[in-house]
N, C-alpha and C positions, 0 to 999 in steps of 0.2 A: 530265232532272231531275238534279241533282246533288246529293249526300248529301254531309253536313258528320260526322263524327264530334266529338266536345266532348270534349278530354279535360280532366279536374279536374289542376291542378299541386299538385303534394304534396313536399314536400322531408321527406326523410328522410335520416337519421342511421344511422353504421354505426358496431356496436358488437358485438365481441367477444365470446364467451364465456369460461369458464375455460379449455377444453379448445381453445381459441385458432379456434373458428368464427365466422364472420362472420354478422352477422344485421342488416338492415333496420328500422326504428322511427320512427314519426310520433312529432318530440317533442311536438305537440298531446296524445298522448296519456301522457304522462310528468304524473306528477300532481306527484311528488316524490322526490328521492333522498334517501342515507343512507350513509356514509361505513362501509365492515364495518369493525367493532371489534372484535377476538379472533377466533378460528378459526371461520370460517362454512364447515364441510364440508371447503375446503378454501385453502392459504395465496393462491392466485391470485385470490380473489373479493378485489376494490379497494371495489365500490360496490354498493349494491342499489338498485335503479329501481324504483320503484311506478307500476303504469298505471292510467288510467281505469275497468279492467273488473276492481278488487280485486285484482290479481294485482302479485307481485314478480318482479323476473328477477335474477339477479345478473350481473356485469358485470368485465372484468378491469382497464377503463377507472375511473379516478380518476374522484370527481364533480366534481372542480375543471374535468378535461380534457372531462367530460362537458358542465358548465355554459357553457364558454367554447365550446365547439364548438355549444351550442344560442343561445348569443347571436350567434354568427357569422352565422347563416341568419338573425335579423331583420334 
């Protein structure tokens, strides 16, 4: 008998923190971003990311560089 494992393909996007770590994100679930205006905590935050589950991340990634990098993968 031979077993098949199925794996689901998922393209994910790598994106930055402030504090310059790298972190994994299905843009499926990016609802919408938001360009930081004025000091959000701190001068390295570029973008804030809104996800599917209510939540924001903030991001050191421009949303321009963020948007063109998520049109890339269609």
């Amino acid at each position: 008998m031979i077993e098949a494992i199925v794996v689901a393909a998922a393209q994910f996007i790598i994106l930055h923190s402030v504090d310059g770590r790298a972190f994994y994100i299905n843009p499926k679930h990016i609802v919408s971003t938001s360009q930081a205006k004025g000091k959000l905590v701190v001068d390295a935050v570029q973008c804030v990311v809104y996800t599917t589950d209510g939540r924001f991340i903030t991001v050191a990634e421009t949303c321009e560089s963020l948007k063109m990098r998520i049109e890339h993968l269609k």
